[in-house]
VOTOR-317879 format. One record per residue (C-alpha): residue number from 1; chain; z, x, y. Coordinates in steps of 0.25 Angstrom, whole numbers. Example, Ala and Ser with C-alpha at 12.3 -4.5 7.8 and 13.67 -1.06 7.14 Angstrom:
! VOTOR-317879
   resi   chain      pz      px      py
      1       A      31      49     -18
      2       A      29      55      -4
***
This chain:
! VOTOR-317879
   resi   chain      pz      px      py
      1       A     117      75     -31
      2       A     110      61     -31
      3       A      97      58     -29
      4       A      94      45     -23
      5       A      82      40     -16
      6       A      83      25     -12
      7       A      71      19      -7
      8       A      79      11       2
      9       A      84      23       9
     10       A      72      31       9
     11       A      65      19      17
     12       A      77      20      27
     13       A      79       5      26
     14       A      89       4      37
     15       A      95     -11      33
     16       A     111     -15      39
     17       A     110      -1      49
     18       A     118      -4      62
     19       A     114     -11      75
     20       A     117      -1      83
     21       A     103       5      82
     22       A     100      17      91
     23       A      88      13      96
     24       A      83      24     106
     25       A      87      35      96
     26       A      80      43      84
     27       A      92      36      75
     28       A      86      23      78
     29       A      78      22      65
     30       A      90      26      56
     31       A      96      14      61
     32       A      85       4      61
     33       A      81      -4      51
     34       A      67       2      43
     35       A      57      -8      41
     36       A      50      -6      27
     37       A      38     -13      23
     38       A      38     -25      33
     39       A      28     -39      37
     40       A      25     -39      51
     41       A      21     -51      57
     42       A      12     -49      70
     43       A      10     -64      78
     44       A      10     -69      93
     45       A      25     -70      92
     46       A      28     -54      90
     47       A      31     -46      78
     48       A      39     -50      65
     49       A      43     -39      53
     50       A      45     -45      41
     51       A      50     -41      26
     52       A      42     -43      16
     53       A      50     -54      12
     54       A      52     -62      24
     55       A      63     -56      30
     56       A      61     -54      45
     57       A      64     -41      49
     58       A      60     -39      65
     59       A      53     -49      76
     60       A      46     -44      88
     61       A      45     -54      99
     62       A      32     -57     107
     63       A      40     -53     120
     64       A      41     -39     113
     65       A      28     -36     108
     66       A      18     -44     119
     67       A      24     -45     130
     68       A      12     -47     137
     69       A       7     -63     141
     70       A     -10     -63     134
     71       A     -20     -73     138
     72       A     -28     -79     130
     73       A     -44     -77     134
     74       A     -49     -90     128
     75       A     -37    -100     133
     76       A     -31     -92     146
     77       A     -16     -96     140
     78       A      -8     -85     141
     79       A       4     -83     130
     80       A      13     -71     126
     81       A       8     -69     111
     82       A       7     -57     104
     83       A      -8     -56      99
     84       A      -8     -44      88
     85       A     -23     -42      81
     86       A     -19     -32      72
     87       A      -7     -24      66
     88       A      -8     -11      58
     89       A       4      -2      54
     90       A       3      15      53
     91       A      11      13      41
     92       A      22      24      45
     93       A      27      22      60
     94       A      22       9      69
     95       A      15      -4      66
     96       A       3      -6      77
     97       A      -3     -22      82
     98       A     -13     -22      89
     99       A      -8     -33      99
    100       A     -17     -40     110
    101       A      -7     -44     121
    102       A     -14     -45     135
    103       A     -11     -32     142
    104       A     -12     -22     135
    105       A     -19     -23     122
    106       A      -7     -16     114
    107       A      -4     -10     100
    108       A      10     -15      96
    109       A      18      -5      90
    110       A      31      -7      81
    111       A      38       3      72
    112       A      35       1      59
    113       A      49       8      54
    114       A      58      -3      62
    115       A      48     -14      67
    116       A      50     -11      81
    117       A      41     -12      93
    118       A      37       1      98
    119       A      28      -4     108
    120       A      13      -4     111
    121       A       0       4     115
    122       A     -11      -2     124
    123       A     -25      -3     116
    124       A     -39      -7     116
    125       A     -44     -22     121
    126       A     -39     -33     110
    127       A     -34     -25      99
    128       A     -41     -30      86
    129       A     -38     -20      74
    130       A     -29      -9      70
    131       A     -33       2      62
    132       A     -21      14      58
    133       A     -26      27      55
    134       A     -15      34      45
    135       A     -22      49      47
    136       A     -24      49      60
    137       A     -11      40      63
    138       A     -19      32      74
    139       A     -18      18      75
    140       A     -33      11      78
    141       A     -36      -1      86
    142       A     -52      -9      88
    143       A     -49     -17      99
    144       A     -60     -29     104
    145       A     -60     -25     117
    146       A     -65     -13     127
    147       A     -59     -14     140
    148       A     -55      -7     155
    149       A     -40      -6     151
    150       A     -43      -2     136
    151       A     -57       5     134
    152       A     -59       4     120
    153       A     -61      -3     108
    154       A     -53       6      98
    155       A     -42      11     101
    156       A     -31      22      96
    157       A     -17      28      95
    158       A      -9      36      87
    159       A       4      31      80
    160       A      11      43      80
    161       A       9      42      96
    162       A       9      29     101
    163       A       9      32     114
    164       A      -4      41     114
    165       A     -17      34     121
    166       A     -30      38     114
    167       A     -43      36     118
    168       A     -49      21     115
    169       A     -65      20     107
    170       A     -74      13     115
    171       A     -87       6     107
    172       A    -100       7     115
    173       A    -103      -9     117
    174       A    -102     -17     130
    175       A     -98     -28     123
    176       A     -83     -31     129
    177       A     -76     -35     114
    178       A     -78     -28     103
    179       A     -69     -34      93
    180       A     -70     -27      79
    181       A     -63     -18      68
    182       A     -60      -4      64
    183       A     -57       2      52
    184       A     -50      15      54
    185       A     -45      23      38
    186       A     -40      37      36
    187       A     -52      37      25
    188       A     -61      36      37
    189       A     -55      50      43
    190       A     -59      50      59
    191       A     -68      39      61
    192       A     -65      25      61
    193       A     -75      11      63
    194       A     -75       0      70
    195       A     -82     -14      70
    196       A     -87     -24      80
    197       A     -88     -39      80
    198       A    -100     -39      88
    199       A    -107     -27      85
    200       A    -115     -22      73
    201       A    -109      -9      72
    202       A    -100      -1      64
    203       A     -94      10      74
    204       A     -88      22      68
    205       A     -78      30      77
    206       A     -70      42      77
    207       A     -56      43      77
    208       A     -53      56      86
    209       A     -66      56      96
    210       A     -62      40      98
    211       A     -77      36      98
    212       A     -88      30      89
    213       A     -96      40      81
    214       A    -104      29      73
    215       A    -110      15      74
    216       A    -116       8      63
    217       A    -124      -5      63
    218       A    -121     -15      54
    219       A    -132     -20      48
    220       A    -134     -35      49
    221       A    -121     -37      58
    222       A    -119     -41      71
    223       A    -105     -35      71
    224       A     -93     -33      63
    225       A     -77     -36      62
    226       A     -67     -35      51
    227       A     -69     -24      43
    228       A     -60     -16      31
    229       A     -61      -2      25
    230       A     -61       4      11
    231       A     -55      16      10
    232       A     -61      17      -6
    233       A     -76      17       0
    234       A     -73      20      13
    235       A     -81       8      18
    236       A     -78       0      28
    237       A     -82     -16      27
    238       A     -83     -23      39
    239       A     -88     -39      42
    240       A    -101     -40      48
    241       A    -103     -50      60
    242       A    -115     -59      60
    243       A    -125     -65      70
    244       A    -127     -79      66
    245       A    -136     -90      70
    246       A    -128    -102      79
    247       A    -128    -113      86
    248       A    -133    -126      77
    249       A    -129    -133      64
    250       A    -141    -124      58
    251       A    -136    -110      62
    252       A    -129    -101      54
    253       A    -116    -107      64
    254       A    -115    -119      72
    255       A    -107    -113      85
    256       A    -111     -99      90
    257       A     -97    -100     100
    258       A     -84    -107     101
    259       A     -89    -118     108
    260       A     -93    -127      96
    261       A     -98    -137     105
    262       A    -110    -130     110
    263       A    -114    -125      96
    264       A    -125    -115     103
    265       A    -116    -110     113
    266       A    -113     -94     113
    267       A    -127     -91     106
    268       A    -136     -80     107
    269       A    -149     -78     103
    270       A    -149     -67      92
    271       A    -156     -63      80
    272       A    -147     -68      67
    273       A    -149     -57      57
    274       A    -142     -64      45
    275       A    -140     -74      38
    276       A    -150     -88      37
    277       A    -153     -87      52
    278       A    -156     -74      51
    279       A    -171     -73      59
    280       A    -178     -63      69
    281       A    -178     -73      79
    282       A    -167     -75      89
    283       A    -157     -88      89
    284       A    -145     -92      94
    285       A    -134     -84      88
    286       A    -120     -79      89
    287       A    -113     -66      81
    288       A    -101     -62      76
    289       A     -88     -71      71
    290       A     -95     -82      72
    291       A    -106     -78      63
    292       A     -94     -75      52
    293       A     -97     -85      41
    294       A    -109     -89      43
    295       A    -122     -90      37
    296       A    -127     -76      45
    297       A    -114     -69      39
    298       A    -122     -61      28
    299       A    -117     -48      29
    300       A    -101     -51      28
    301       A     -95     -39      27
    302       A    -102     -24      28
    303       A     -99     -11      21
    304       A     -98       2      28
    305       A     -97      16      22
    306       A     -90      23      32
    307       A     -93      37      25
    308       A    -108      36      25
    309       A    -107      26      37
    310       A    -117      17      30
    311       A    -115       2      27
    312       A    -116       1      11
    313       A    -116     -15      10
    314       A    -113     -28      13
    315       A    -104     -38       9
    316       A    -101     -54      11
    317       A     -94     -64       7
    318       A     -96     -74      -6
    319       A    -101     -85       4
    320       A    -110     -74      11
    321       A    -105     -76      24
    322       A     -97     -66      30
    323       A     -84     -60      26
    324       A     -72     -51      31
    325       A     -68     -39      24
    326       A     -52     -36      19
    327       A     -52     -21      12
    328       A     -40     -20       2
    329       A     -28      -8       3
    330       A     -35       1      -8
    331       A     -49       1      -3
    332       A     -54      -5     -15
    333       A     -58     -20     -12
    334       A     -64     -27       1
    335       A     -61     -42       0
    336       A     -72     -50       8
    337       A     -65     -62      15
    338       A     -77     -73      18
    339       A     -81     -85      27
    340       A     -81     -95      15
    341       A     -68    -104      21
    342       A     -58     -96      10
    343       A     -68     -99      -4
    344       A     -70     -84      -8
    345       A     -66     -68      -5
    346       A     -75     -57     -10
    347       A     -69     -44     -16
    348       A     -78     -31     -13
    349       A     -73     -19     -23
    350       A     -77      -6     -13
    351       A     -86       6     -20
    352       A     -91      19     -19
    353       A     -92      25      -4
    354       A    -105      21       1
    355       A    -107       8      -9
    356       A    -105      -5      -5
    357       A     -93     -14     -13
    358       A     -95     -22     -24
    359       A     -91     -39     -25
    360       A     -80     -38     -35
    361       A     -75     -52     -34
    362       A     -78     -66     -25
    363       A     -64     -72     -26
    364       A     -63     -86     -24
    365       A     -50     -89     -17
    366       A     -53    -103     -13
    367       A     -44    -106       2
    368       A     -46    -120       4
    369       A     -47    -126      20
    370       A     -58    -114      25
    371       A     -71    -117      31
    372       A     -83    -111      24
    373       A     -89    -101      32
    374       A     -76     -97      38
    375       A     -66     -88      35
    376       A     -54     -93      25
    377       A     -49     -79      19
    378       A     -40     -74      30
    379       A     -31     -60      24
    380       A     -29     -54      12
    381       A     -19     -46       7
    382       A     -18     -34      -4
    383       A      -9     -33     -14
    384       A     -10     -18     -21
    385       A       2     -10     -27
    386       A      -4      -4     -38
    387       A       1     -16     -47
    388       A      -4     -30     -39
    389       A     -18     -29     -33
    390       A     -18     -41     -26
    391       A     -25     -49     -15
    392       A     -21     -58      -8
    393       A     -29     -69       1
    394       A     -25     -79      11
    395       A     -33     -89      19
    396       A     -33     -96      33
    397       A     -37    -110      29
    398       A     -26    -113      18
    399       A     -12    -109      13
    400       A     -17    -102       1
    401       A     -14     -87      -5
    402       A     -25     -80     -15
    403       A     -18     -69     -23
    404       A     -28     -61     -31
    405       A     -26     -51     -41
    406       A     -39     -40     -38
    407       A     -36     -33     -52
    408       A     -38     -46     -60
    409       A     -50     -50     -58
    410       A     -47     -57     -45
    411       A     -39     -67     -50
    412       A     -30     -74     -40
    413       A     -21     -85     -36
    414       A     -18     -95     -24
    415       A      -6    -100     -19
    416       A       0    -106      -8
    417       A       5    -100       4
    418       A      11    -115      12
    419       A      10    -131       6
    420       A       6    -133      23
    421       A      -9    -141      21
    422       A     -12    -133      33
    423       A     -15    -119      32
    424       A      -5    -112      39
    425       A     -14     -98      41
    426       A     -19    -102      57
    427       A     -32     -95      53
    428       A     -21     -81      53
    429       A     -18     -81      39
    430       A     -13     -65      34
    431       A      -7     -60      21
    432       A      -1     -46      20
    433       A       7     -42       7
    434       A      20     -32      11
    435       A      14     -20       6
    436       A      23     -15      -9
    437       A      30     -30     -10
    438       A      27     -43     -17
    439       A      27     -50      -5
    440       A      13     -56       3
    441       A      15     -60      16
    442       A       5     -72      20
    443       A       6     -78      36
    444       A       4     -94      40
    445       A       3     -93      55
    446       A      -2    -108      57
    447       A      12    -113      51
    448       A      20     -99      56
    449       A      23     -97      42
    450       A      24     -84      33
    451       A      24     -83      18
    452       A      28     -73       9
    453       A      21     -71      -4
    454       A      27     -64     -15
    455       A      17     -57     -24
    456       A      20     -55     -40
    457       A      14     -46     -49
    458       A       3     -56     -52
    459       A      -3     -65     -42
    460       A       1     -77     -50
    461       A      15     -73     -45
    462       A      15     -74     -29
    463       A      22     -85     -23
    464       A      26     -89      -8
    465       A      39     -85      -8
    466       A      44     -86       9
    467       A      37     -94      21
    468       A      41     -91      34
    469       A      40     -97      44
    470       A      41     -98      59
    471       A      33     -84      57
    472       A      19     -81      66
    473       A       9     -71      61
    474       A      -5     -64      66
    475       A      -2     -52      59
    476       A       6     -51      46
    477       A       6     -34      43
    478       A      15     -28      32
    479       A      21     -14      37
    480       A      27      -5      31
    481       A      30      12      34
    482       A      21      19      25
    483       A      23      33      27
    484       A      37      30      27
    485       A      35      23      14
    486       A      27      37       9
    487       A      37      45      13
    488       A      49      38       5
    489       A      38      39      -8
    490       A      39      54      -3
    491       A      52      55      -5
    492       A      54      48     -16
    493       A      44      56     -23
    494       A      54      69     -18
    495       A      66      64     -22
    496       A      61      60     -35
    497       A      59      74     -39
    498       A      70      79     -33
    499       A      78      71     -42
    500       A      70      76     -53
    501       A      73      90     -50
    502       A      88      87     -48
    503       A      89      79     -60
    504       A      82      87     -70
    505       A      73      83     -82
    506       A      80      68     -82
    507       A      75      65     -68
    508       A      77      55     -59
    509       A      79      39     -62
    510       A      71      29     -49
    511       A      81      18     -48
    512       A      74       4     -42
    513       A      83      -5     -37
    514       A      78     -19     -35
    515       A      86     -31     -29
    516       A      82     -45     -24
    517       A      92     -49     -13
    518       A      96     -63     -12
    519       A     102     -69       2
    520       A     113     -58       3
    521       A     107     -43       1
    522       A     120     -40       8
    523       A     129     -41      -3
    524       A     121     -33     -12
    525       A     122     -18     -15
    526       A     121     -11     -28
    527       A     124       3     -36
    528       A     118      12     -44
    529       A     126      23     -52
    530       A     123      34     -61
    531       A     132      34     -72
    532       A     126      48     -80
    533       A     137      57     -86
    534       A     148      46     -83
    535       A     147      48     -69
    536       A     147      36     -57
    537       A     136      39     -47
    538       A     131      30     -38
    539       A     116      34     -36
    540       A     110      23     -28
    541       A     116      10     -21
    542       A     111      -1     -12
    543       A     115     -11      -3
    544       A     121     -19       4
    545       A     107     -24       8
    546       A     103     -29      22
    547       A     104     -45      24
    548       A      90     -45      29
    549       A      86     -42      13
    550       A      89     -54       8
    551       A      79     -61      -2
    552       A      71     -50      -1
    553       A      70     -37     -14
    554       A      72     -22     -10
    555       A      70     -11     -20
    556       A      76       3     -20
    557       A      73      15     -27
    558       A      82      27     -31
    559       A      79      41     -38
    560       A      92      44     -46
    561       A      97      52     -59
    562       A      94      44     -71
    563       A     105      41     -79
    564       A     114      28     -81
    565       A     118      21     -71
    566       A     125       7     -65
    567       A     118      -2     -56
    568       A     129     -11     -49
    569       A     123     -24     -39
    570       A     132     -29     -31
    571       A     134     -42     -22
    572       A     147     -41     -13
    573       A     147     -56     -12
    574       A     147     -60     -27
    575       A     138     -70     -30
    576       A     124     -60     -33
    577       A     110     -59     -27
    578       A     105     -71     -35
    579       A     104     -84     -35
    580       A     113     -91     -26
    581       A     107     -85     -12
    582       A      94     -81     -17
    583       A      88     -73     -31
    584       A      92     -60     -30
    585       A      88     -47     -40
    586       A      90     -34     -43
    587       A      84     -23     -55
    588       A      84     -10     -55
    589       A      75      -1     -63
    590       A      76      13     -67
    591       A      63      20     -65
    592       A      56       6     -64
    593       A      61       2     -77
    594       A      72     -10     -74
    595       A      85      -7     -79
    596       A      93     -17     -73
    597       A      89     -31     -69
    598       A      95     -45     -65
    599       A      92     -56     -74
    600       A      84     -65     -65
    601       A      94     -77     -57
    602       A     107     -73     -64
    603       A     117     -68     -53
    604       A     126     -57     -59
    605       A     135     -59     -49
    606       A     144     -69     -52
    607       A     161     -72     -52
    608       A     160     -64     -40
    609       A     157     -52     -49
    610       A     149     -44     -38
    611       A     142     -32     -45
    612       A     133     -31     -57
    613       A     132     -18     -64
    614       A     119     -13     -74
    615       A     118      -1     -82
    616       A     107       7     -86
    617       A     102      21     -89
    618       A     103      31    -101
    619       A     112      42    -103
    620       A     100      49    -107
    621       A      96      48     -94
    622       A     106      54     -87
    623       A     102      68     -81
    624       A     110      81     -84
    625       A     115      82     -70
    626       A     124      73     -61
    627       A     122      66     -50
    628       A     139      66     -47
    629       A     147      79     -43
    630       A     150      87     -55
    631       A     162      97     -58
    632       A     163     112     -61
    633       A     175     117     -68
    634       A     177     132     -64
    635       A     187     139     -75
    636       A     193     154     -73
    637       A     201     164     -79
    638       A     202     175     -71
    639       A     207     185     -82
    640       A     215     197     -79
    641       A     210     203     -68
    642       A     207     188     -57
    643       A     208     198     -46
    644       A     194     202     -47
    645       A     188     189     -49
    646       A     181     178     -41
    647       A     172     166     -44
    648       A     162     158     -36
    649       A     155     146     -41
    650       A     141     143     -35
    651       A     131     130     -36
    652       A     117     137     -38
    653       A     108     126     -38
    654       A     102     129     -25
    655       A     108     144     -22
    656       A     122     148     -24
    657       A     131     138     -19
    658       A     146     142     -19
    659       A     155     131     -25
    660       A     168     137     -26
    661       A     175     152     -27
    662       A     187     157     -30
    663       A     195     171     -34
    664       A     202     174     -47
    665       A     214     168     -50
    666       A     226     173     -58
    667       A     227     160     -65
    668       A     216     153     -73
    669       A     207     146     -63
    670       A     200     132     -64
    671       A     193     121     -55
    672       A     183     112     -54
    673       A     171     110     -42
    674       A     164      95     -41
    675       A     149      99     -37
    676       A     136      94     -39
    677       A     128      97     -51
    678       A     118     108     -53
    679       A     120     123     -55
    680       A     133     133     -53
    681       A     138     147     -57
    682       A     151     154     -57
    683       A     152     166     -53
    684       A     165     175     -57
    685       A     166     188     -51
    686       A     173     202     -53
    687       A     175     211     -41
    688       A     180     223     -52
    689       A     167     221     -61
    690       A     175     218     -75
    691       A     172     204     -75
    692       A     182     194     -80
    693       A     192     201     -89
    694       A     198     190     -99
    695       A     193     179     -89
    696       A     185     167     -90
    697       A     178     156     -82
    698       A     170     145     -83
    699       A     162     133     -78
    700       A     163     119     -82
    701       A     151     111     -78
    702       A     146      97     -82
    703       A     157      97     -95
    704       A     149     111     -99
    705       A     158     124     -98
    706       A     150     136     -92
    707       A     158     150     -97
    708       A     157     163     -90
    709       A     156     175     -94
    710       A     168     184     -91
    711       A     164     197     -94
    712       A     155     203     -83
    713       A     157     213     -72
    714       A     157     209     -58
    715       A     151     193     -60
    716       A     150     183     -70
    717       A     143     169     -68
    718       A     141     156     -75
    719       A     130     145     -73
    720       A     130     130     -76
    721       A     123     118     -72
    722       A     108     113     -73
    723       A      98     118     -63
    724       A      92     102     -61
    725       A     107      97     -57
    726       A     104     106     -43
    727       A     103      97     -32
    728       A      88      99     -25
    729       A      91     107     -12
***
């Protein structure tokens, strides 16, 4: 019996299957190709899924996905764009944008196995920000808007039924947009909460009865936008919104509405509460985003504990003038991202439940071409995979990339994403790292550009190594299946001690093979055999590899008897994967010790020699059973009385299996079984009850010789074999 788990396989990668895909039965996903962990790119031209390293896998057209003519309310001109606000993946069945396209207001939906497009359901008003619930299996949405055709300002629906229409959360306000928000975590349990950009309320709402159960007025604030959530301190951390004076050079702004030339015009008299102008008397005023890095921005950011429903404190930028919160993956740091035109970002390390966080480090990233008082720091990105706990940090106003390292004392470097003097962000500049790779995706939207940033073990080590180009972004959103992803470590972890139990006290070996295709992944394949007790088994083996893999790396993983064994590469064309069409590589390790490697740029494959052999592995290390079929050899001498005597062999490793049986014989009797290894017994009978009267038998096993005893009464047996050879039922 072998036991072989290959990661490949297990993650039903589908590469070179047949066309002839049949698309409108349960056999369609056994044909088609399974995405793993894939960049999506979100933009006003469709959808486009990406490997991590720049091989594009599917396109979605505009025609496709937003069918629908929109209008734009400030110019009147009407297009067909696609116009997404936000994407969010339920990490095991689809991926969800949120996608403002005239008529309805719609949630794209695509499958996250294939890429596909499943379709949409209607939402809520201008669909701002998507919130996945994993517990619940809901998918959230805070839209802006509350109106006749879509009553409500949240909306939700489950993702194991898209179908299904749920009831919509209305917030008690008359005013007509309510742009905001939401924070949604299975550490919350049922509730949920929500901001608002021109409110100064923090409302609290439950997740079954679909209404608000708590408002909680921010002290200071006018209203509030972006927010982030620690699942650490369960604390959420939101950006406060200002009033601020307006309307002269002596104000806390000059202009208090779009139209610069009329400094004053859009004012109202309010009380300003913060900051220099802050006074008890009324004055011309304005609130909100306009208010964002100004002078009145005091508060910046808010801390709310969302178990005591208390706010613990208050946190701003090194400039003091207003900031936007961005939480990392683990919950243990909030990095504050100011209005200080790309000088500075501040690291909050969170606490205790119901303590506000600590200033662990002001780091001076230094973007050139911002504006102070404005925003530079546009996205960040978190590197952490128990090794690298990385940040990194682009901006809007030039073509830099900060990589900091968060465990060495915030050290960091810079490099260049683009030689354009231009920066090439169009004020949309994202960074998402492909979640388990080395690989940092960074968009360029003004110049329709893409780069690809391959991370090393240290931050000295990341380079641009692709731009591409011709390639429009708004959203940029690493997916991958999760569950599925769980469920392969699952099994993993079950075959793993299954081969434990099947081969005994030596156990199991974990093969990684690693290769590094060059332009022709096509005409490589490979071997592995197991070479124990002389024997030639071929354990694991892989290849021919899909076109669509060239210049990219894959990495397979096999649980197999350890042992000795060969490793044969193969390249049906001759001339090797490195260097004349790209640097290709390969290792493999033996549990994750490397055990056979290729000397860096020196191509094995020459004078049309096309394979490379490697051996390794101890005898030692060979278990006691056999992975090949092994032989019995049944011997019999019947004696003087064959008559009365039968036989019947029997593989007992999981019950009494009969092998073979037979009657005795006047002649001497001999024959050999093939059969897997494990347990066996021969059973010799006597129908008179004297046994076997100047007879013998016996068994030959593994090159041991099992003898019976020929003096019973009615039935004689032998046994042979080890227990730990049975194959698990």
């Amino acid at each position: 019996m072998k036991i072989v788990l290959t990661a490949a396989v297990a993650s039903l990668s589908c590469f070179g299957v047949s066309n002839a895909v049949t698309h409108n039965a349960d056999i369609y996903y056994g044909q088609k190709r399974q995405l793993e962990g894939s960049m999506w790119l979100f933009s006003k031209d469709g959808v486009s899924i990406y490997d991590p390293a720049g091989e594009v896998i599917h396109i979605h057209d505009k025609n496709q996905v937003c069918p629908n003519k929109s209008t734009n309310y400030r110019t009147n001109i009407t297009t067909q764009t696609c116009s997404y606000f936000d994407v969010a993946s339920d990490g095991h069945q689809y991926v969800w944008a949120a996608n403002f396209d005239d008529s309805p207001n719609k949630v794209d939906i695509f499958d996250i196995n294939t890429g596909d497009y499943v379709g949409y359901t209607p939402t809520c008003s201008t669909p701002l920000d998507l919130n996945y619930h994993p517990m619940r299996r809901e998918m959230w949405v805070r839209c802006a808007g509350n109106t006749t055709d879509a009553p409500g300002h949240m909306d939700v629906f489950s993702t194991n039924s898209i179908g299904t229409n749920h009831e919509m959360i209305q917030f008690e306000t008359d005013s007509q947009r309510n742009y905001g928000r939401m924070e949604t975590h299975s550490a919350m349990g049922n509730v949920g909460f929500a901001t608002t950009y021109n409110q100064p309320y923090l409302r609290k709402y439950d997740l079954s009865g679909k209404d608000v159960i708590g408002k909680y007025t921010i002290p200071g604030g006018a209203g509030s936008y972006e927010s982030t959530y620690s699942h650490v301190n369960k604390h959420i951390f939101i950006s406060v919104r200002s009033c601020c004076s307006c309307g002269t050079n002596f104000t806390d702004i000059v202009n208090c509405g779009r139209d610069t030339s009329q400094p004053s015009r859009g004012a109202e008299m309010m009380l300003i509460v913060n900051g220099p102008s802050a006074s008890d008397q009324m004055q011309n005023g304005t609130c909100s985003a306009s208010c964002k890095g100004s002078a009145a921005d005091t508060i910046g950011v808010t801390e709310f504990d969302t178990v005591g429903n208390v706010f613990v404190g208050n946190h701003n930028s090194l400039a003091n003038n207003g900031c936007v919160p961005k939480g990392s993956p683990d919950g243990k740091t909030v990095v504050l991202l100011p209005y200080d035109g790309g000088a500075t970002v501040r690291v909050l390390r969170t606490g205790e439940n119901g303590e506000a966080s600590t200033v662990a480090a002001d780091i001076a990233v230094g973007f050139e071409g911002g504006t102070p008082k404005k925003s530079s720091v546009s996205d960040l990105a978190w590197v952490q995979d128990g090794v690298r706990n990385f940040m990194v940090i682009s901006s809007n106003n030039d073509n830099n990339l900060v990589i900091v390292d968060m465990d060495d004392g915030y050290r960091m470097v810079k490099i260049p994403l683009s030689m354009n003097v231009e920066s090439t962000a169009a004020g949309n500049r994202q960074v998402e790292w492909a979640i388990g790779t080395d690989y940092v995706w960074v968009n360029g939207e003004e110049s329709e550009e893409m780069y690809i940033v391959k991370l090393g073990q240290s931050i000295e080590d990341t380079e641009v190594i692709t731009t591409l180009v011709g390639v429009s972004t708004k959203f940029l959103v690493f997916i991958k299946n999760y569950e599925r992803q769980a469920q392969m470590a699952e099994m993993t972890a079950m075959m793993k001690a299954v081969a434990q139990e099947y081969l005994g006290p030596k156990g199991p070996a974990t093969i990684r093979v690693d290769i590094s295709f060059d332009e022709y992944p096509a005409e490589t394949s490979w071997t592995l055999t197991n070479t124990c007790n002389d024997g030639n088994t071929v354990v694991a083996s892989g290849g021919p590899y899909a076109a669509a893999l060239k210049n990219t790396a894959t990495s397979e993983e096999f649980i197999v008897g350890d042992g000795t064994f060969v490793f044969e590469i193969r390249d049906s064309y001759g001339d090797g994967i490195c260097c004349a069409s790209g640097e290709g590589d390969f290792s493999v390790y033996r549990n994750d010790v490397e055990v056979v490697a290729m000397i860096p740029r020196n191509n094995y494959f020459v004078n049309d020699v096309k394979t490379r052999e490697s051996q390794f592995g101890k005898a030692s290390d060979c278990t006691s059973c056999s992975t090949d079929p092994v032989t019995i050899e049944i011997t019999l001498d019947f004696g003087n009385f064959p008559g009365d005597l039968s036989w019947e062999l029997f593989n007992t490793c999981n019950g009494n299996v009969s092998v073979a049986s037979g009657a005795g014989t006047s002649d001497d009797f001999s024959q050999t079984y093939t059969v897997e290894d494990g347990t066996y017994e021969l059973h010799v009978n006597d129908s008179y009850g004297d046994g076997m009267t100047e007879g013998s038998f016996s068994a030959s096993f593994k090159g041991a010789v099992s003898l019976g005893d020929p003096v019973f009464e009615t039935s004689s047996v032998v046994s042979f074999g080890g227990a730990t050879c049975c194959a698990p039922m």
